[in-house]
N, C-alpha and C positions, 0 to 999 in steps of 0.2 A: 136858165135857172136849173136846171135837171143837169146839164152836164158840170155845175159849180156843185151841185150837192153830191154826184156821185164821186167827182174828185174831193170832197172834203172825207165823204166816207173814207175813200181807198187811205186818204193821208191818216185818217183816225187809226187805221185797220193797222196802218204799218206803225204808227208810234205806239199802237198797243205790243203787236210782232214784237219791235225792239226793244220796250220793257219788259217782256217776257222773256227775253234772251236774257238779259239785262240782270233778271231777276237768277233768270238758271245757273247764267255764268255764276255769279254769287254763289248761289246755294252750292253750285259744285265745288267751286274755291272753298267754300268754309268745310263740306265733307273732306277735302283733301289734307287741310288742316287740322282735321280730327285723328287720320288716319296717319297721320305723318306724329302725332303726338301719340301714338298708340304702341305697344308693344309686343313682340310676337315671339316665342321661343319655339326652338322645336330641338329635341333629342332623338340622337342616331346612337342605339347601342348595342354592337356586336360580339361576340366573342372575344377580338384583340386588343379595340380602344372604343370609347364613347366620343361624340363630336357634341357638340350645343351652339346652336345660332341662336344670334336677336335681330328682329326687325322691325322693323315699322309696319303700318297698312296698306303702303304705298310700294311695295318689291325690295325698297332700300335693305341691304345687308350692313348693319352696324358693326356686328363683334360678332368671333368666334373664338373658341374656346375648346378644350382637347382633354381625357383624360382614361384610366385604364377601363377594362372591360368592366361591363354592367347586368352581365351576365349571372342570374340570381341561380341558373343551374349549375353555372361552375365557381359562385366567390359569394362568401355569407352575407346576407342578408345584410348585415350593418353598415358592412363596406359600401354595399352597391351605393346603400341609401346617402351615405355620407358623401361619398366622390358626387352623385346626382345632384343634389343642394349644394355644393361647394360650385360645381358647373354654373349651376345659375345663379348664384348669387357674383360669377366671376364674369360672367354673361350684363348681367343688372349692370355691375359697375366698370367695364371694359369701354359699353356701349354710353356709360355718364346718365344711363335710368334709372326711374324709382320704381320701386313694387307697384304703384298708385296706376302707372299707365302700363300696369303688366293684362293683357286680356286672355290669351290663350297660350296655355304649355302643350306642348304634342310630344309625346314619346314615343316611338318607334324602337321598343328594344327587344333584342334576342331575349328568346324562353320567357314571354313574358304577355302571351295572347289568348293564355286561359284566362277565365272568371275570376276565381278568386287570386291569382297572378295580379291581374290590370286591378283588382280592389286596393290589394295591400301598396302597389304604386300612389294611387287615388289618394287614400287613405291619409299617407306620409307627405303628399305635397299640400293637401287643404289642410291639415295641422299645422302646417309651416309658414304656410301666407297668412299674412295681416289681415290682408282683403280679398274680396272676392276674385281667385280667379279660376276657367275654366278649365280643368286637365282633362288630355286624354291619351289612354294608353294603350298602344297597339302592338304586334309584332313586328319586327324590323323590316318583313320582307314590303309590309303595304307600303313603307316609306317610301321604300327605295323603286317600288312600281309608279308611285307618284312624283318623283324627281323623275323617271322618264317618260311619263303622260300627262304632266302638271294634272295631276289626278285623273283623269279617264279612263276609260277600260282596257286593260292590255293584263300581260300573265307576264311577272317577274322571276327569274331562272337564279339564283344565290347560290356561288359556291366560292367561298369564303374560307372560315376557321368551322364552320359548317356549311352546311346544304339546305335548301327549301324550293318549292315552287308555288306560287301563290299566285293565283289569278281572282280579280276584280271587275263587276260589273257595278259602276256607281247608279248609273239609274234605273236598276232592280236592285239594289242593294244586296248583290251575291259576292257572295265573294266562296274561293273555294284552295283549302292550302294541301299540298304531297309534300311529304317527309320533312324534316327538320323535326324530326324525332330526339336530338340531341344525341352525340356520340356514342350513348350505350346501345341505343334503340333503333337509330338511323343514321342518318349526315352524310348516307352514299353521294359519291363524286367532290368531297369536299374536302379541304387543305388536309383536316386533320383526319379521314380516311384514306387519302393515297399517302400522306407523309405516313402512316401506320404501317400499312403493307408496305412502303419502300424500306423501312426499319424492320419489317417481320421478315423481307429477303434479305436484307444484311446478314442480321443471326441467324438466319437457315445455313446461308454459304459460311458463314463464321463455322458450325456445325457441323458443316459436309454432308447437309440433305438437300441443300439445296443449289441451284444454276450460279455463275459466276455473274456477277455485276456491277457495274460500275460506280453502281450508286453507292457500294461499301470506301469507296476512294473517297470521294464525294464528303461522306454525313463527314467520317475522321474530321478532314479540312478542317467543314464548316464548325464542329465545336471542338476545335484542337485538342482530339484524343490521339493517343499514342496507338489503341486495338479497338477492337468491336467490344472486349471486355470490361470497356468502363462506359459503353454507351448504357446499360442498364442504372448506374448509379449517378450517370447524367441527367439522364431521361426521371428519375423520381425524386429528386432533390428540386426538379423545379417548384415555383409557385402555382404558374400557372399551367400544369402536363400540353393540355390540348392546344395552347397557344406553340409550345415550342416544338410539339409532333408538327403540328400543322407548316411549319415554316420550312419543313421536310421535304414539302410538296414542290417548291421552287426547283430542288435540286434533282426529283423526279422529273419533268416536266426537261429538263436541258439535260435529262441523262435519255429518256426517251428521246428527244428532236435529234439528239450526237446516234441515234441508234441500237440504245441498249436494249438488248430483244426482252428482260424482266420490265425495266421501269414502261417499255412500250407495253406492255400487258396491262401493267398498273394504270396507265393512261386509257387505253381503249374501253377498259373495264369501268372508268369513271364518267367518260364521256356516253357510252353504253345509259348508265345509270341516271344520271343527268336528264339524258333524252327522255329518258320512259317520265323522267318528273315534269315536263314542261305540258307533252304530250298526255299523262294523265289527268293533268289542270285543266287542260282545254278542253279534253273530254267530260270531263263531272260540271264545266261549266255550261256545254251543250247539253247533257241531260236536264239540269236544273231549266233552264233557258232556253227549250227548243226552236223559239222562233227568233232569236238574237243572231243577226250576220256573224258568225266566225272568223269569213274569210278577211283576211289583211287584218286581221287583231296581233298590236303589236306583242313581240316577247322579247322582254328589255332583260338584258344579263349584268348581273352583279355581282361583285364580289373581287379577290386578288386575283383568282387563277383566269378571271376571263380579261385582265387586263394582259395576258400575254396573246397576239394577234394568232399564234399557231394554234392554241389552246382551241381557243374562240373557232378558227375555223375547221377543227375534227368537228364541233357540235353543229354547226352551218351544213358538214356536208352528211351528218345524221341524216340515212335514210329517211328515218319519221317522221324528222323535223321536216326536211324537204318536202315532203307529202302532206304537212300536216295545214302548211297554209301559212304557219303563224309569220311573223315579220321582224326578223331580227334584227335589234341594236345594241350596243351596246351604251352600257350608263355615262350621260356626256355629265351631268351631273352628281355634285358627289351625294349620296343618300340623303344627308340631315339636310337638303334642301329642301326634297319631298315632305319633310318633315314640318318644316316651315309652311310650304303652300297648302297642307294640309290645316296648318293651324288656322290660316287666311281664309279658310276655304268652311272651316266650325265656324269661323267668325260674320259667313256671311260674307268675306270678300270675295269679290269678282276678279277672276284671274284672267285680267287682260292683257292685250301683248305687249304694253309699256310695264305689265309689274313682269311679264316674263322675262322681258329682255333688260329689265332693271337687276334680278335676279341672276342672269345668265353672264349681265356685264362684270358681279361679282366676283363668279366662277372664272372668268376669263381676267379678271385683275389678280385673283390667286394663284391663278399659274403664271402668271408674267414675275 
């Protein structure tokens, strides 16, 4: 009798076990179906173009979308707001959603990481929703540090149509940013800094004060001018100045690697610049945070100029860098991904490694 009741027990114990599972499976199945019925935007915007994703709660990439810079220090106000709502509303309907299962927007945009900067953002998109949803607005550098640590702590290095170093500690909530001062103020090592002084040695040697370089052969080409004397009336007829200085930088970059001893100046002096921004991140991060491990804290690089492998490896063999510990990679993600796991991530979702590699598999369908 004893060993018939202890086997009825064990049998009760496992058909409770299996409705318990029974019941979890469930509840998880109906959370995924929540999350799948949900929507998620995030905005990447830089100085040369804006990106916008939608997705689900599940990693799913639905739609993406493209438009000019969002940049409220260098394009009025109205525009920004205008192209930003047009994004999502081309976002909403690309992807076949309603505003109804819209939950989180994230913005990630250049000049746009002060106080009352992120308000007037704020401001203009809960005016525009029907329903409740939740905005939030950062500078672009956090984004693009979170598309290469699916948010975790690492120091992001941006050098672009500008410059920034921005380093994050999410569970002390520090976060600590170097330069991106914006092109009057700062933007050292950035497109539109070395496309500048490659154009300031142009019209030096145009002049006769200045070294012979190749880079004056070079800009001609690229905006089919006839002399260096109509690059001034090139150069401020643009719309956007610092988008087309910046794109200057390309041809610095393959006028240095061919061995032009100015644009190599130009180069050393950016990479020089660069360094000191990663390396004073790291540092204001260990004051703030004296007992936080440093060592092997990634420093993910962003931006055009480090998508060139040589560029990339002058700042790898930076003395400081080398000394400083940090872990270099470059962004396998493009920004406004970050922008998205961020929104995932206000919303309380769990970034597991089926929403990473659901995410990852996007990025890898978009370049195919």
């Amino acid at each position: 009798m004893l060993l018939n009741r202890v086997g009825l027990e064990q049998e009760q114990g496992q058909e409770q076990g299996r409705e318990q599972g029974l019941e979890q499976g469930q509840e998880q199945e109906q959370e995924r179906e929540v999350l799948k019925r949900q929507r998620f935007i995030g905005v990447d915007g830089g100085g040369t173009k804006t990106v916008c994703i939608i997705g689900d709660g599940c990693g799913n990439v639905l739609a993406v979308c493209s438009g000019d810079s969002s940049n409220i220090k260098s394009r009025p106000w109205d525009e920004v707001k205008q192209m930003l709502w047009t994004l999502v509303e081309s976002a909403l309907e690309l992807s076949n959603s309603d505003e109804s299962q819209l939950i989180h927007v994230y913005l990630g945009l250049a000049g746009a990481d002060r106080p009352e900067d992120k308000q007037q953002f704020i401001d203009f998109f809960e005016g525009k929703f029907k329903s409740i949803v939740a905005v939030t607005v950062q500078n672009d550098a956090i984004t693009a540090l979170a598309a290469g640590t699916w948010g975790e702590a690492g120091i992001v290095l941006i050098s672009g149509t500008g410059s920034i170093g921005y380093g994050y500690l999410p569970e002390m909530d520090t976060c600590v940013r170097v330069g991106g001062w914006g092109y009057l103020l700062g933007d050292e090592g950035s497109g539109f800094a070395i496309g500048q002084k490659a154009l300031m040695a142009v019209m030096k040697q145009h002049d006769g004060r200045g070294r012979f370089t190749a880079l004056t052969k070079l800009v001609l080409k690229e905006w089919s001018l006839p002399d260096p004397n109509r690059i001034i009336t090139h150069v401020y007829s643009q719309s956007n100045v610092r988008t087309e200085v910046a794109t200057i930088s390309r041809l610095a970059v393959a006028a240095a690697k061919a061995g032009d001893e100015v644009a190599c100046g130009i180069i050393a002096e950016a990479i020089e610049q660069l360094g000191e921004l990663a390396v004073t991140a790291k540092l204001r991060l260990s004051e703030l945070q004296p007992h936080f491990a440093m060592a092997g804290l990634p420093l993910v690089l962003s931006g055009g100029l480090f998508s060139d492998d040589w560029f990339m490896s002058l700042l790898q063999q930076h003395e400081d860098i080398q000394k400083s510990g940090l872990v270099i990679s470059r962004l396998s993600l493009p920004p406004v991904a970050g922008c998205y796991v961020l929104a995932l991530k206000q919303a309380d979702v769990e970034i597991t490694e089926s929403v990473k590699q659901r995410i990852a598999a996007w990025e890898t369908r978009r370049e195919a």
